[in-house]
TORGUVEX-58641 format. One record per residue (C-alpha): chain; y, z, x; residue number from 1. Coordinates in steps of 0.25 Angstrom, whole numbers, m for minus. Layout:
N
<'A' <Y Z X> NUM>,
...
REM end
This chain:
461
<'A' <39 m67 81> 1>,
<'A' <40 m55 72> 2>,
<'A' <36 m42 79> 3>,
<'A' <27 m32 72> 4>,
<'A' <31 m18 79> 5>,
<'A' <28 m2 79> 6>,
<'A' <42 4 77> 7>,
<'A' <39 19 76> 8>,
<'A' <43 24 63> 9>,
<'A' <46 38 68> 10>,
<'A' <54 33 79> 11>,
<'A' <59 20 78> 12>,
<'A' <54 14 90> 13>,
<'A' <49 1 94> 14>,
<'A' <34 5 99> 15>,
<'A' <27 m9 97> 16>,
<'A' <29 m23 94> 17>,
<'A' <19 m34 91> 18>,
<'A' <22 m51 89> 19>,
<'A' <18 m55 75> 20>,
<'A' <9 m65 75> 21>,
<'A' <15 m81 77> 22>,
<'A' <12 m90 65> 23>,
<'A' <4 m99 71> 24>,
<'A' <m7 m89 75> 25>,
<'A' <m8 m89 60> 26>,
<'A' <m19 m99 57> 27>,
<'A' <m27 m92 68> 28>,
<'A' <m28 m78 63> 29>,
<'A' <m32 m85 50> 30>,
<'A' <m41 m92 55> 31>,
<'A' <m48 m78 63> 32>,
<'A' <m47 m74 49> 33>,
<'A' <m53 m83 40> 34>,
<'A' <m64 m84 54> 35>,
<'A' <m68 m69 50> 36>,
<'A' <m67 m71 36> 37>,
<'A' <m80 m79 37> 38>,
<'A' <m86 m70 46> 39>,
<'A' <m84 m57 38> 40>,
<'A' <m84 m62 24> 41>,
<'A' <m99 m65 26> 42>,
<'A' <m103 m52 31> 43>,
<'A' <m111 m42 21> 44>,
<'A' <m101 m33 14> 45>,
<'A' <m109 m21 19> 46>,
<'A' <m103 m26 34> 47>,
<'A' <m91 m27 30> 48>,
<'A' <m90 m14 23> 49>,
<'A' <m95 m7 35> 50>,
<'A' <m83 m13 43> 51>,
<'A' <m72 m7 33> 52>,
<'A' <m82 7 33> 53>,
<'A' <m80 7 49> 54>,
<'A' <m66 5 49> 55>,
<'A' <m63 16 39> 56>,
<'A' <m69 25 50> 57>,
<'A' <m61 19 61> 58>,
<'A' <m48 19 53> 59>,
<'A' <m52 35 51> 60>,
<'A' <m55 37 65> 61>,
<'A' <m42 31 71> 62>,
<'A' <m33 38 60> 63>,
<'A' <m26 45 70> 64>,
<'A' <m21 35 79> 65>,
<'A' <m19 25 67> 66>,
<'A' <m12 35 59> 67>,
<'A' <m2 36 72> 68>,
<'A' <1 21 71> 69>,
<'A' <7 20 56> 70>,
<'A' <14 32 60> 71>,
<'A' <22 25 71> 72>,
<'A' <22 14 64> 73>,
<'A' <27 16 50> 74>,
<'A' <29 31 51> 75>,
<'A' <17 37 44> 76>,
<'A' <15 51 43> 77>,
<'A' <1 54 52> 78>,
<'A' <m6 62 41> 79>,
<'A' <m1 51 31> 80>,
<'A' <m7 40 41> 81>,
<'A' <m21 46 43> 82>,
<'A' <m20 46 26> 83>,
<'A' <m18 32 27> 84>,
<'A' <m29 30 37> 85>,
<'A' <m40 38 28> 86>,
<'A' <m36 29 18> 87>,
<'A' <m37 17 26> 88>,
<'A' <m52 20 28> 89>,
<'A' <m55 25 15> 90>,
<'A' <m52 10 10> 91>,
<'A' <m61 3 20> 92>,
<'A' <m73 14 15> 93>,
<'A' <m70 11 1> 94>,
<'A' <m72 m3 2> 95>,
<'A' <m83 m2 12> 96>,
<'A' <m91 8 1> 97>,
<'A' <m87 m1 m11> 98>,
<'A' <m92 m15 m4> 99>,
<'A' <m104 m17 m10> 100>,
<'A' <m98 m13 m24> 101>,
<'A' <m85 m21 m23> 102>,
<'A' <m95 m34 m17> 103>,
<'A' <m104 m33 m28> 104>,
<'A' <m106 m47 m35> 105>,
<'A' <m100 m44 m51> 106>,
<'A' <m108 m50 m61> 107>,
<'A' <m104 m57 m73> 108>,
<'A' <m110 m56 m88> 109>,
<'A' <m106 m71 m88> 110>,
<'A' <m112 m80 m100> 111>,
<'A' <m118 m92 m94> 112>,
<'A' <m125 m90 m81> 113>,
<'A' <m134 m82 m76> 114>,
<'A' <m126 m76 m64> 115>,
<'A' <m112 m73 m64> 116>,
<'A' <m104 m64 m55> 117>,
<'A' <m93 m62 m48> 118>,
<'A' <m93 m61 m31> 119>,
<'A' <m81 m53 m24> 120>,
<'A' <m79 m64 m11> 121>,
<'A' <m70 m63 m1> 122>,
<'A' <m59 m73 0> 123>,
<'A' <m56 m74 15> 124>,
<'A' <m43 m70 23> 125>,
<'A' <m34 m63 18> 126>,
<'A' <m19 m58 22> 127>,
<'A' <m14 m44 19> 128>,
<'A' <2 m40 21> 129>,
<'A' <4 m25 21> 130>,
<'A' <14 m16 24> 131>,
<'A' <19 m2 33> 132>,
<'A' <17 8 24> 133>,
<'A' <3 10 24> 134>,
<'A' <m1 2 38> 135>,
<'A' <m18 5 37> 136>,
<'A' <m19 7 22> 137>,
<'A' <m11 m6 17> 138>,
<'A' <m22 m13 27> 139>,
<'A' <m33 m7 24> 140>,
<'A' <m32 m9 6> 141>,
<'A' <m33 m23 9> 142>,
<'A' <m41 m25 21> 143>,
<'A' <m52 m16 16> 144>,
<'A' <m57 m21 5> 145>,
<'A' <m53 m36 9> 146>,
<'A' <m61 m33 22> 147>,
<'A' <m73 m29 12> 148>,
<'A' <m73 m42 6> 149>,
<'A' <m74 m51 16> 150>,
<'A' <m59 m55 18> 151>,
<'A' <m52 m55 30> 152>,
<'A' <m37 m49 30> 153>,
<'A' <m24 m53 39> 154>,
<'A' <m16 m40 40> 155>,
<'A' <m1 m41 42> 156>,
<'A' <4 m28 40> 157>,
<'A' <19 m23 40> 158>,
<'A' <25 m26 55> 159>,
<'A' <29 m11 56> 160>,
<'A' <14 m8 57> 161>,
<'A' <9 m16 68> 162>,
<'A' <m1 m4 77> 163>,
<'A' <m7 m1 62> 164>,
<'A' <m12 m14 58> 165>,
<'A' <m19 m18 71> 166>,
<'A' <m25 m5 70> 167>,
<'A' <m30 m7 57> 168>,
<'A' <m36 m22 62> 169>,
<'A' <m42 m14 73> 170>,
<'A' <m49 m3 67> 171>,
<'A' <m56 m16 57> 172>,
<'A' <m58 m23 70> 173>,
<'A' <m66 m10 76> 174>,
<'A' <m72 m6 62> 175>,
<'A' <m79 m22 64> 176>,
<'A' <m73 m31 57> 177>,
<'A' <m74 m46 59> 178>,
<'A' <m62 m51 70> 179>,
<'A' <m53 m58 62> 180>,
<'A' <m56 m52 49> 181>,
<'A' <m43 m42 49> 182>,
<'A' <m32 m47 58> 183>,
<'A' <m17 m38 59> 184>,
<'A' <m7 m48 61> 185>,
<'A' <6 m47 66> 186>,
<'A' <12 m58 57> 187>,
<'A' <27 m61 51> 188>,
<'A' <28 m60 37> 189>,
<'A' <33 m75 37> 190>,
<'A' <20 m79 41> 191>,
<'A' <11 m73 30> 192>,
<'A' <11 m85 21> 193>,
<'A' <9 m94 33> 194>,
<'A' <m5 m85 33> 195>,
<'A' <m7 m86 18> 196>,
<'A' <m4 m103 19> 197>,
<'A' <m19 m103 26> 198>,
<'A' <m29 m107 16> 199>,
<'A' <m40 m97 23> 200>,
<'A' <m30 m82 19> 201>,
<'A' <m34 m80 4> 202>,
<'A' <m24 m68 1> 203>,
<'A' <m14 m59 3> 204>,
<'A' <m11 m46 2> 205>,
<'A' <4 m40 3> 206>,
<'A' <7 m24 1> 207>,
<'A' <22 m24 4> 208>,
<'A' <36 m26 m3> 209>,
<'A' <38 m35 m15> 210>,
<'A' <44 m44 m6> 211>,
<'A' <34 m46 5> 212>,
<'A' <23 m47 m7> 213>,
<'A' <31 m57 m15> 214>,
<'A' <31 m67 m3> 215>,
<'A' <16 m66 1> 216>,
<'A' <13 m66 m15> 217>,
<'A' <21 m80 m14> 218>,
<'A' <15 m84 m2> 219>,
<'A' <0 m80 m5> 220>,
<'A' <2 m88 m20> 221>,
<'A' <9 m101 m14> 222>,
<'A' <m3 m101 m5> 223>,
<'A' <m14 m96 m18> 224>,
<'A' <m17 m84 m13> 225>,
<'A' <m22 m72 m19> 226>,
<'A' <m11 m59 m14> 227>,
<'A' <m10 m45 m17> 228>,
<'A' <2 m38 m18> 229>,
<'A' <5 m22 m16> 230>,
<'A' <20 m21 m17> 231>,
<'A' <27 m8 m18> 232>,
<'A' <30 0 m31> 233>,
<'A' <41 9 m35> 234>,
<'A' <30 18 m41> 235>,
<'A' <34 28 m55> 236>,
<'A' <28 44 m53> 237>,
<'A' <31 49 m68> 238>,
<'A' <31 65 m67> 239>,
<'A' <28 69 m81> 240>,
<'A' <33 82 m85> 241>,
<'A' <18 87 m88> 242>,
<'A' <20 91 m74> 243>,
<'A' <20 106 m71> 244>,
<'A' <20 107 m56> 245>,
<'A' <34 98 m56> 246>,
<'A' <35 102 m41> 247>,
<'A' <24 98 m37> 248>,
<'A' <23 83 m42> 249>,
<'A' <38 83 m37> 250>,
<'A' <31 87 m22> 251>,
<'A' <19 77 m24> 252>,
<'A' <27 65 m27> 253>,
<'A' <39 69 m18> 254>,
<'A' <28 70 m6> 255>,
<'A' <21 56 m13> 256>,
<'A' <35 47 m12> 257>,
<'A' <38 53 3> 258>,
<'A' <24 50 7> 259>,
<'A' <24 38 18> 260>,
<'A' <39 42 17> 261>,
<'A' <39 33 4> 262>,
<'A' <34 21 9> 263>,
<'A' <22 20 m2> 264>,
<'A' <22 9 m11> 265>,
<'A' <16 18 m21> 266>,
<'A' <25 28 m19> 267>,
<'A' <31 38 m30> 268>,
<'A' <44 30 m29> 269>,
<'A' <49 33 m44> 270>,
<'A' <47 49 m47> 271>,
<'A' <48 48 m64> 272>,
<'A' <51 64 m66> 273>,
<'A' <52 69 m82> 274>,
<'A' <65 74 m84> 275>,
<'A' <61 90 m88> 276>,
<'A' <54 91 m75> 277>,
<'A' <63 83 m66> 278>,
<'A' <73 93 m61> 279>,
<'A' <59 101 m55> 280>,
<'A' <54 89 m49> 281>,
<'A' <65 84 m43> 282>,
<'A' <69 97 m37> 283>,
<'A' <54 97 m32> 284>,
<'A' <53 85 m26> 285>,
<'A' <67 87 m17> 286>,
<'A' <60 99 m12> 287>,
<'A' <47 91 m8> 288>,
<'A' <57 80 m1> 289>,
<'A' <64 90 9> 290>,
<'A' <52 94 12> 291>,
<'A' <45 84 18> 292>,
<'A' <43 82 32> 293>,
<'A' <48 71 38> 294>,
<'A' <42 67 52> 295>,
<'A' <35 60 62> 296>,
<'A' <24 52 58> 297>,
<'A' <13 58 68> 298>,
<'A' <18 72 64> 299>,
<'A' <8 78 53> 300>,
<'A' <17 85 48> 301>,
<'A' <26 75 43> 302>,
<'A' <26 71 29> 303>,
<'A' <36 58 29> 304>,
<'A' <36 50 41> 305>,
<'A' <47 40 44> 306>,
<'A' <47 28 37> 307>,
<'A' <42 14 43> 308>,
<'A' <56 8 49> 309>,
<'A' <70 11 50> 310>,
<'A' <72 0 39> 311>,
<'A' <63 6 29> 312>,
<'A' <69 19 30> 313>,
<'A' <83 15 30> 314>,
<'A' <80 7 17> 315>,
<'A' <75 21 10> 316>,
<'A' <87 27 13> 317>,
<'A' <97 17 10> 318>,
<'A' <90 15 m4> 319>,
<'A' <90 30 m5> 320>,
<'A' <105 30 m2> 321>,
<'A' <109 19 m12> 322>,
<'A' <101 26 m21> 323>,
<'A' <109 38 m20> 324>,
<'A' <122 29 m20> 325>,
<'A' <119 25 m34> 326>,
<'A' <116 38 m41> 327>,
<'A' <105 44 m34> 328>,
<'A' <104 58 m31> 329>,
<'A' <96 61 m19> 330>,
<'A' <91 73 m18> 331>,
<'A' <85 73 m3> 332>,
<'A' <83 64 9> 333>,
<'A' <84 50 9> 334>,
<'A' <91 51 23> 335>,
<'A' <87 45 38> 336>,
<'A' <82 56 47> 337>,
<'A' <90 58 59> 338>,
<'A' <78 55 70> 339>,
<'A' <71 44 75> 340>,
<'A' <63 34 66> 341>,
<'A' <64 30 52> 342>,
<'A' <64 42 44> 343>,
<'A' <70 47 32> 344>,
<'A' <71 59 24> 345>,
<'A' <63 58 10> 346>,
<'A' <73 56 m3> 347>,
<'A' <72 63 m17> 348>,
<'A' <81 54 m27> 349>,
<'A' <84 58 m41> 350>,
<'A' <94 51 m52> 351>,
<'A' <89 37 m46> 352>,
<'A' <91 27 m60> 353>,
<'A' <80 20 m64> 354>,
<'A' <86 5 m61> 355>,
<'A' <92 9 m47> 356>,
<'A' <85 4 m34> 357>,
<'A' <76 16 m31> 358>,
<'A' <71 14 m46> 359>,
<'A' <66 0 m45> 360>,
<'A' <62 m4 m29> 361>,
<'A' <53 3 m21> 362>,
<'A' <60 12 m8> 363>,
<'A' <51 13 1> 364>,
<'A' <54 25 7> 365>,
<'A' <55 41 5> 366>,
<'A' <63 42 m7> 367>,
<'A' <57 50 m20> 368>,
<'A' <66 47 m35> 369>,
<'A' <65 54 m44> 370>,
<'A' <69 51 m59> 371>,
<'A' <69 58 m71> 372>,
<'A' <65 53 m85> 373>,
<'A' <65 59 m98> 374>,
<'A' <51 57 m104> 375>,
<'A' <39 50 m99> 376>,
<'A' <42 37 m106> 377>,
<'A' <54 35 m97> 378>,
<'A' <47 40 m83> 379>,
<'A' <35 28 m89> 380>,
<'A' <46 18 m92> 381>,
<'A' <53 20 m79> 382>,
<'A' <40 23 m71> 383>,
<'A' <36 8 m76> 384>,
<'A' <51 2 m75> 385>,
<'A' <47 m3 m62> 386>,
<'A' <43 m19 m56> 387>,
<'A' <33 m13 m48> 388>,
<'A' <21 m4 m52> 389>,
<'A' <12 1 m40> 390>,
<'A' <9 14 m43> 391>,
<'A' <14 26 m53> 392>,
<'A' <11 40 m56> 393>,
<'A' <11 50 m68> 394>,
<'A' <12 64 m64> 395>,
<'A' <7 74 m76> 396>,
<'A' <m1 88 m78> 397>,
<'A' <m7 79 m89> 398>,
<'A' <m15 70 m82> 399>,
<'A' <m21 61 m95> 400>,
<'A' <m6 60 m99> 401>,
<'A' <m3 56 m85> 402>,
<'A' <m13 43 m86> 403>,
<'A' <m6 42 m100> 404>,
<'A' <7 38 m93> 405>,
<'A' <1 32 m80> 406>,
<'A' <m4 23 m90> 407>,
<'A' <9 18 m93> 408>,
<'A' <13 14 m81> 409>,
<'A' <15 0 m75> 410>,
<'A' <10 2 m63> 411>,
<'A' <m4 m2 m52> 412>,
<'A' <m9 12 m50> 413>,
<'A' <m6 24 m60> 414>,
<'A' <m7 37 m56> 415>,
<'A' <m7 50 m61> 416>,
<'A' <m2 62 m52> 417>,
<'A' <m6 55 m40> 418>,
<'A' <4 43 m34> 419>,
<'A' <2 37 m20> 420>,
<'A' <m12 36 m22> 421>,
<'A' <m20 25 m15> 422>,
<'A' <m35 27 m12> 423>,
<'A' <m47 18 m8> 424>,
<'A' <m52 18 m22> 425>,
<'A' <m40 17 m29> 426>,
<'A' <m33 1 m31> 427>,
<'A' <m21 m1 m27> 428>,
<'A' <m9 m10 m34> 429>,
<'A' <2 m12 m42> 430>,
<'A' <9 m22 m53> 431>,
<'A' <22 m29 m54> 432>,
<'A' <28 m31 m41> 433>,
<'A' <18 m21 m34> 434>,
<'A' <11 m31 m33> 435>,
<'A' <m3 m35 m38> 436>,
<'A' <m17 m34 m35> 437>,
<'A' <m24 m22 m30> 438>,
<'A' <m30 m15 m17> 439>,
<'A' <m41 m5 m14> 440>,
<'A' <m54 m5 m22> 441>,
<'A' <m61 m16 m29> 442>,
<'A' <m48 m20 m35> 443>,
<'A' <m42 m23 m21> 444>,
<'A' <m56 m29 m14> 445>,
<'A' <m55 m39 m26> 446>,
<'A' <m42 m44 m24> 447>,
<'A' <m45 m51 m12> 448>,
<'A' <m60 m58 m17> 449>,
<'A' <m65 m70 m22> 450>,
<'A' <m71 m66 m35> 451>,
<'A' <m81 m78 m36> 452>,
<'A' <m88 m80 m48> 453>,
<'A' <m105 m84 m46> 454>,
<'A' <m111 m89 m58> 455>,
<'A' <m121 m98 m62> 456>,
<'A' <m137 m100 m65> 457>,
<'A' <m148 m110 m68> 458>,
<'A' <m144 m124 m70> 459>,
<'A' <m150 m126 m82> 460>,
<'A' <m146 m111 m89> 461>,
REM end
């Protein structure tokens, strides 16, 4: 059997190993699944809603000690950690706050009959496939509002995260919700469309690499199942040269692209810099990049921790090297760290051609480009020459111009002198191979529901 282990990221060692789950346990974990589903299903919303309100409490008061966890595991930052945690319950009280709201029967001004209208149902169990880089919030943006509605989930979650995701399943156990209703597993990727064979799992939803998303995409359609797909983005920030504080844009995004030490799927991963401020920028943003600290996950004082393994890391900076290789100028960084675990020093990259490697796939990883571009049509025309589109950026002093150009861009979410935003009250999604469907708010609670038309009246109307 495959092994699910806790290899600490800032170290390198081995500090636990746990079995994956045989396959023929399968049936049975379904079968506790759908078993709750028709218990929880058929309790009032405002029960239910209480359950996610408790847990956001728990998730708050055990920050501490689950903030250390992803830090071990996946090499977290601890003040980026207990982030990740506030926003883990600020999810579960958004839809506890919003039930009644999101519950609420529509109806229709149909011709015909006398009642029309349309009941948000829940479907039944579903099957969630999430990855490292966000252990608790990648969890909690499809359990929350799925929970809410009456689903039950099956969580596997990315093997490197092991302590985090039964910590997540405990804190919904002690929060009260029904046993059997959220179950962590510990199961081989080969073994996901054996779960979505059974008649009784209704859906899937993947937030992971193209290639993990494209198999469960096949699988869940071979099998007519709804899915959901959150796959990465080699995300466009357009610096527009309206901007009068080059400098500090050039620290904001420099800071944005190392945060989590670049492993963010919305990531500023394409900087798009007009050519009469580029010089100022660039300059600015190397700066920035020597200045980060890197360090030690539990130390609060470290602003890049280590990435997640010795593979993710030694993939950055290969790619970063190749780079280099083919014309690149690198500017800083983009080395290993002489010391234990798997860290790297961030990388400023400039003269990077738009068609080269770097351009058009995502690198996971602490690498800042930078391009330069004459005139806002090419930095729009680049920013969209992209297969993906999760999110991009427009950064302006001129705000209504800003949403001009956001406008333009072929993308999920457009934002203007933010980038790496996510919130509870904000959906969450992207187009081409991003992926499709959405998350958080009523757009997300919907994807998952049986939207069942009731109609009808008196025989003889």
């Amino acid at each position: 059997m495959g092994t699910y282990a806790l290899t600490n990221a800032n170290t390198g060692e081995v500090e636990q190993k746990f079995d994956s789950i045989d396959p023929s346990e399968i049936p049975g974990i379904i079968d506790t699944a759908d078993k709750a589903y028709q218990e929880w299903h058929k309790k009032p919303a405002t029960e239910r809603a209480a359950v996610l309100t408790k847990a956001a409490g728990i998730f708050r008061d055990r920050s501490a000690e689950l903030a250390e966890i992803i830090g071990k595991e996946m090499g977290k930052p601890v003040n980026d950690a207990k982030g990740e945690i506030e926003l883990v319950a600020n999810i579960f009280e958004w839809y506890a706050d919003h039930a009644e709201e999101l519950l609420e029967d529509e109806k229709l001004d149909a011709k015909g009959a006398p009642t029309n209208l349309v009941r948000h149902e829940s479907m039944g169990v579903l099957i969630g496939i999430m990855p490292w880089n966000f252990p608790y919030y990648q969890l909690a943006r499809f359990s929350a509002p799925n929970l809410l509605l009456g689903n039950t989930i099956l969580m596997k979650q990315a093997s490197i995260c092991p302590v985090s995701s039964a910590k997540f399943e405990e804190v919904l156990s002690e929060a009260g919700l029904t046993d059997g209703a959220y179950q962590n597993l510990y199961l081989n990727t080969e073994d996901v469309e054996t779960v979505l064979e059974d008649f009784r799992v209704k859906g899937a939803s993947v937030t992971g690499s193209e290639r993990a998303g494209t198999a469960v995409a096949m699988a869940a359609a071979k099998n007519v199942k709804k899915s959901v797909m959150e796959l990465g983005g080699n995300d466009p920030a357009i610096v527009l040269d309206s901007v009068k504080d080059v400098a500090k844009v050039a620290q904001k995004l420099t800071f944005l692209r190392f945060a989590n030490a670049g492993q963010v799927c919305t990531s500023p991963k394409r900087v798009i810099v007009l050519e009469s401020i580029y010089d100022e920028f660039v300059q600015a943003a190397v700066e920035t990049a020597q200045s980060v600290k890197v360090g030690d996950a539990s130390d609060e004082s470290t602003q890049m921790g280590p990435l997640s393994s010795e593979g993710a890391r030694d993939e950055a900076v290969e790619r970063i090297a190749q780079a280099v290789k083919d014309g690149a100028t690198l500017h800083f960084g983009g080395e290993k760290l002489n010391r234990p675990g798997w860290f790297m020093s961030p990388a400023v990259l400039t003269g990077v051609d738009f068609d080269a490697d770097l351009s058009c796939n995502e690198l996971f990883g602490p690498a800042l480009v930078i391009y330069k571009v004459k005139n806002e049509e090419e930095a729009i025309k680049f920013a969209n020459n992209s297969e993906y589109g999760l999110q991009a950026s427009v950064w302006t002093d001129d705000v209504e111009h800003g949403f001009e150009v956001a406008d333009q861009l072929v993308t999920g979410m457009a934002l203007v002198n933010e980038h790496v935003t996510t919130q509870a009250d904000l959906p969450f999604g992207g187009v081409n191979k991003s992926g499709y469907g959405r998350e958080l708010t009523q757009w997300g609670f919907y994807e998952f529901s049986n939207e069942k038309l009731i109609r009808g009246g008196a025989i003889d109307r």
